[in-house]
C-alpha atoms as an extended CHARMM CRD file, in Angstrom:
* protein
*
        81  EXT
         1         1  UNK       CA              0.0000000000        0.0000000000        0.0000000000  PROA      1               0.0000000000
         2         2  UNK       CA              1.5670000000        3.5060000000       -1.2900000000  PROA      2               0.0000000000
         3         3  UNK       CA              1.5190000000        6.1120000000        1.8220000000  PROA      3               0.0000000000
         4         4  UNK       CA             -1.0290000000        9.4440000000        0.8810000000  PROA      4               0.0000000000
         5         5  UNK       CA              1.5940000000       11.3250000000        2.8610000000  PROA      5               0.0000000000
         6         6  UNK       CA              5.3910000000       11.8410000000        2.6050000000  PROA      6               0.0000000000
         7         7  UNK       CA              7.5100000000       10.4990000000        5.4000000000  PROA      7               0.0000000000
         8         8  UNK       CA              9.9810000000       13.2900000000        5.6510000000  PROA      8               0.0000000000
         9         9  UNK       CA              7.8590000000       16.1970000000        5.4350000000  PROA      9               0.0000000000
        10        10  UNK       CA              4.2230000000       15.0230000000        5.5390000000  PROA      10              0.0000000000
        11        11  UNK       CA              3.3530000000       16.3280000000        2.0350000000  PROA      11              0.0000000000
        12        12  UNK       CA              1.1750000000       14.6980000000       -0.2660000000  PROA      12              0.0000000000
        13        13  UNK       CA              1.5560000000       11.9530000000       -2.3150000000  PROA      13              0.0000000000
        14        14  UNK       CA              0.7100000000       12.4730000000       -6.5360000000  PROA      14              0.0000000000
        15        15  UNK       CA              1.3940000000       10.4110000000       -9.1360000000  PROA      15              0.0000000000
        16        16  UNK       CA              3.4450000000       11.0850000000      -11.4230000000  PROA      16              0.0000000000
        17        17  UNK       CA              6.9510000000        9.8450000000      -13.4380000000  PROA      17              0.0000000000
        18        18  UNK       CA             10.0670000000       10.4790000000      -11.9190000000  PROA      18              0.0000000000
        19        19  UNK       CA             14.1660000000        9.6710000000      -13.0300000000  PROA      19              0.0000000000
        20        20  UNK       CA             16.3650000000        7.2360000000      -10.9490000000  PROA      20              0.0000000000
        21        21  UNK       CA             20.1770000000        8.6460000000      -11.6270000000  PROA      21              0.0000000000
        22        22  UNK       CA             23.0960000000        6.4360000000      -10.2290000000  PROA      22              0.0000000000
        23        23  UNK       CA             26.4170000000        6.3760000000      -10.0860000000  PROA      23              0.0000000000
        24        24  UNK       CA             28.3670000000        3.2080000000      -10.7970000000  PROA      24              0.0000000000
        25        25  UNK       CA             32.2610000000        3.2390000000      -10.6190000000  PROA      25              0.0000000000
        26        26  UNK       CA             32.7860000000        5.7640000000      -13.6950000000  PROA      26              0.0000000000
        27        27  UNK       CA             29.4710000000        5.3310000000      -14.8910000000  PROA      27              0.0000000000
        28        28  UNK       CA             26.0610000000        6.8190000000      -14.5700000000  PROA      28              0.0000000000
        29        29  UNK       CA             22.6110000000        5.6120000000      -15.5960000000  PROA      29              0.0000000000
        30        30  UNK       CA             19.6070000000        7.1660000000      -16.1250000000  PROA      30              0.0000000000
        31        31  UNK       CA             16.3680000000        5.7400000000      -15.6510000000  PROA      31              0.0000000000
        32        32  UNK       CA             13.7080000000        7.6300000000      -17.4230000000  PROA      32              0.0000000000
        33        33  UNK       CA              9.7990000000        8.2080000000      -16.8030000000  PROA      33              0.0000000000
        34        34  UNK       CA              9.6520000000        6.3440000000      -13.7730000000  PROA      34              0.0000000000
        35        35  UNK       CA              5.6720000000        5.7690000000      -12.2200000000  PROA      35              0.0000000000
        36        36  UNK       CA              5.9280000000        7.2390000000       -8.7590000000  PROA      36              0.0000000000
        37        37  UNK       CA              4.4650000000        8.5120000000       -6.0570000000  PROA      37              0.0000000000
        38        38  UNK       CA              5.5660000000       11.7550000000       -5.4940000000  PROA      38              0.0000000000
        39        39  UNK       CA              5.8490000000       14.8610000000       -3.1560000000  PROA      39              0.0000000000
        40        40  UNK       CA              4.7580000000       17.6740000000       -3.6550000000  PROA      40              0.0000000000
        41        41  UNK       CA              6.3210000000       19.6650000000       -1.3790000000  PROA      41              0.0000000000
        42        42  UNK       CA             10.0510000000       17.9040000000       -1.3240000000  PROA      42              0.0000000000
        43        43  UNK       CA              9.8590000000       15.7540000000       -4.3280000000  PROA      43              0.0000000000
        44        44  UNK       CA             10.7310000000       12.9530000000       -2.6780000000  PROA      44              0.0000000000
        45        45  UNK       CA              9.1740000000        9.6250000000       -4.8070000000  PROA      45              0.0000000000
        46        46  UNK       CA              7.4570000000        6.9260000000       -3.5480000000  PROA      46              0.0000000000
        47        47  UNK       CA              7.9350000000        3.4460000000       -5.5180000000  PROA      47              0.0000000000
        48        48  UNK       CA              5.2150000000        0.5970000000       -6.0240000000  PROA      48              0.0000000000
        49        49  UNK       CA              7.0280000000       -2.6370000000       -4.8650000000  PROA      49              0.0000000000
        50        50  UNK       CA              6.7220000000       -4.1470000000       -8.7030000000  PROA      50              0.0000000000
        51        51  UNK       CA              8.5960000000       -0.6180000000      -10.1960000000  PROA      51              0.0000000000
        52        52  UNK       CA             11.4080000000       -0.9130000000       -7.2750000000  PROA      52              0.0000000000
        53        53  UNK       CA             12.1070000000       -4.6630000000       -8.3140000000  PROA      53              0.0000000000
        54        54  UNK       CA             12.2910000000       -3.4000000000      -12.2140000000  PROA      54              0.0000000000
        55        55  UNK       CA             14.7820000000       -0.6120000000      -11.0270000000  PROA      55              0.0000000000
        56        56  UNK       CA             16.4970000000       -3.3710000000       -9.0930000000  PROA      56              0.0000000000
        57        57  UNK       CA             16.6810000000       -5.9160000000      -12.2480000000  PROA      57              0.0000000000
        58        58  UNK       CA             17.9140000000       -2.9250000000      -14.6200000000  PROA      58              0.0000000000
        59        59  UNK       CA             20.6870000000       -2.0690000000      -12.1400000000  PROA      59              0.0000000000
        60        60  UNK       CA             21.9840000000       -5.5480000000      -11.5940000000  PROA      60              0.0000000000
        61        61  UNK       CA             22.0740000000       -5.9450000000      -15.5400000000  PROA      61              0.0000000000
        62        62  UNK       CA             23.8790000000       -2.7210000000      -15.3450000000  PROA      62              0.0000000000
        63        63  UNK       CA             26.3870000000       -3.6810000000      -13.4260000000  PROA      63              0.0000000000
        64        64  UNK       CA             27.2860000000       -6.7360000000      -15.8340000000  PROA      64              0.0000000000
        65        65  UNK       CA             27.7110000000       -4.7960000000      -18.5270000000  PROA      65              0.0000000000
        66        66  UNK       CA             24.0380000000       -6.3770000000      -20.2590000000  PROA      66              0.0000000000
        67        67  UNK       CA             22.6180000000       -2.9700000000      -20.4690000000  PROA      67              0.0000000000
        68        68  UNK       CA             23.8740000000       -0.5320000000      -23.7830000000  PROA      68              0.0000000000
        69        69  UNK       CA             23.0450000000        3.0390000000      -22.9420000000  PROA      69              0.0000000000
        70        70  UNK       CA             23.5650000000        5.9280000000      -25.4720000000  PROA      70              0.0000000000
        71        71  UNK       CA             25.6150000000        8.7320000000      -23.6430000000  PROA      71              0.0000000000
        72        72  UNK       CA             24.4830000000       11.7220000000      -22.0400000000  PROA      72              0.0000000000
        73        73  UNK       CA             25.7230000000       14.9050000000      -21.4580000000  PROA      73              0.0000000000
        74        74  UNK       CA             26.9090000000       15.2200000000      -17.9110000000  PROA      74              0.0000000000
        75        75  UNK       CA             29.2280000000       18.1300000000      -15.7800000000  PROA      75              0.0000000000
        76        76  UNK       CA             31.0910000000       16.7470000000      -12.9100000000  PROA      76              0.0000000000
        77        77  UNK       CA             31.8740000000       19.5540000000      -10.1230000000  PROA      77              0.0000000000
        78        78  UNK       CA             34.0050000000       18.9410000000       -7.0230000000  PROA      78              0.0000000000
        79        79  UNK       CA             33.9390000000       21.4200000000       -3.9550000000  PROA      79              0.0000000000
        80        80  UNK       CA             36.7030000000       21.5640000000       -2.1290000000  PROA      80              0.0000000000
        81        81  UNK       CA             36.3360000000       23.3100000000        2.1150000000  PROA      81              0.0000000000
């Protein structure tokens, strides 16, 4: 069951899509119009157990390489104290 309220800041819950961006050694994937749940106060998203296990199965075929991706244009910033 997908909460009406958000967890961090108690805002509701809308559906909508939503990107999943991670990092992976020197790589980064995109996931793309993602159904969600999401916030609309923080924009935190909310996932239906059967879209977290696809994220899950895309990521572990990431990892071994079984996934071709066409490249994106990405900026990499450090900030140093």
């Amino acid at each position: 069951m997908i909460p009406d309220r958000c967890s961090h800041c108690k805002g509701k819950l809308e559906y909508g899509k939503t990107e999943f961006i991670a990092r992976v050694g020197e790589k980064i994937i995109v996931i793309k119009e993602i159904p969600a749940y999401i916030c609309n106060q923080c924009g935190e998203a909310y996932f239906t157990p059967e879209i977290s296990r696809k994220i899950d199965e895309i990521m572990e075929d990431f990892h071994n390489d079984k996934i071709c991706c066409r490249p994106v244009a990405a900026g990499e910033i450090e900030i140093s104290a």
